[in-house]
C-alpha positions as CSV (number, residue, x, y, z in Angstrom):
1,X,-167.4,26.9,18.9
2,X,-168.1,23.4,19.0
3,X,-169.9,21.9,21.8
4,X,-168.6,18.5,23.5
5,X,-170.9,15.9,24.3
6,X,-170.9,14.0,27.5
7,X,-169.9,11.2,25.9
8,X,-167.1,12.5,24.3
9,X,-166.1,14.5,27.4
10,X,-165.5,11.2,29.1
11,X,-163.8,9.7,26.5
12,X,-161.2,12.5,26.4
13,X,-161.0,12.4,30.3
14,X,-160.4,9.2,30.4
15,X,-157.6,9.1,27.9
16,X,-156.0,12.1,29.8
17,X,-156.0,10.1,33.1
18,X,-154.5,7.1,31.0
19,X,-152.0,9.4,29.5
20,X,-151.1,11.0,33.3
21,X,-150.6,7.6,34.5
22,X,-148.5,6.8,32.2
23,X,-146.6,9.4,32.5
24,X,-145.8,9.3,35.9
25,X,-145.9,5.4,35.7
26,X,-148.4,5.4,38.5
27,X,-151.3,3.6,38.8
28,X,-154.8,5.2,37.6
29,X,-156.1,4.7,40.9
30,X,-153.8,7.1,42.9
31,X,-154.9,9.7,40.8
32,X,-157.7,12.0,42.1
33,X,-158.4,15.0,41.2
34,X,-157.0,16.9,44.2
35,X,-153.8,14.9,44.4
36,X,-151.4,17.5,44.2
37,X,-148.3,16.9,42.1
38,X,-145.2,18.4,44.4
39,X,-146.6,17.3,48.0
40,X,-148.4,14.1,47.3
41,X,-146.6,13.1,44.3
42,X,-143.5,14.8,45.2
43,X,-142.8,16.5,42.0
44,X,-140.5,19.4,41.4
45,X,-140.7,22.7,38.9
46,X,-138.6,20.7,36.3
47,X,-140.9,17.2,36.8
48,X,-144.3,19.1,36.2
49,X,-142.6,20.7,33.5
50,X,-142.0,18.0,31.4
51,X,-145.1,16.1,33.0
52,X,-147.2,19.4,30.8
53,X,-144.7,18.9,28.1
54,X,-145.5,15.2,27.9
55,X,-149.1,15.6,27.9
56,X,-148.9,18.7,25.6
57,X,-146.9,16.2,23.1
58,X,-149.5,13.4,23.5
59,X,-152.6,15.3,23.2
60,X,-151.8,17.7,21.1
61,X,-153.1,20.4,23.1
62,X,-150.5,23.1,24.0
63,X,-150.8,25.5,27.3
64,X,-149.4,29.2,27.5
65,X,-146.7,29.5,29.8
66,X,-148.9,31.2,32.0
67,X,-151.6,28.2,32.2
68,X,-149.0,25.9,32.7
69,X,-147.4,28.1,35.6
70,X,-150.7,27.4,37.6
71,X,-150.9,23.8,37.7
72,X,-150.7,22.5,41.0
73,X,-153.2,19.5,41.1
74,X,-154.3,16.6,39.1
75,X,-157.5,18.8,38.6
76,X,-155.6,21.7,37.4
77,X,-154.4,19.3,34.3
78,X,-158.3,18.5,34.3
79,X,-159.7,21.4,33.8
80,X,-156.9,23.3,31.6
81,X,-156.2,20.0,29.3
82,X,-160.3,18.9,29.1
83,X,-161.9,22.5,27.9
């Protein structure tokens, strides 16, 4: 398994957030880590669908349907888009 350095963490963090806000043509700065995508952003199913399927796309990382079915936060993209 290959181990991600700090540096490199951040680097991949950072581009995610970029990514996000482009996505939801937002501004970085509204997006924290507990923002919550349906009742702060005010996303439905169909939105954070294609939000995953736009990061997914970008990234090139792909979630299972099940992964994808728990994201509720801006932390949830965090943590399952960032390991």
């Amino acid at each position: 398994m290959t181990q991600v350095t700090p540096p490199a963490m951040a680097s991949r963090s950072a581009a995610l957030m970029q990514n996000l806000s482009s996505e939801l043509r937002l501004p970085g700065h509204r997006l924290h880590p507990f923002t919550r995508l349906r009742e702060d952003l005010f996303l439905d199913t169909l939105d954070i669908e294609l939000l995953v399927a736009g990061l997914e796309s970008r990234l090139e990382y792909y979630l299972t349907e099940e992964e994808a079915s728990q994201i509720e936060t801006v932390g949830d993209l965090q943590q399952f888009f960032l390991r």
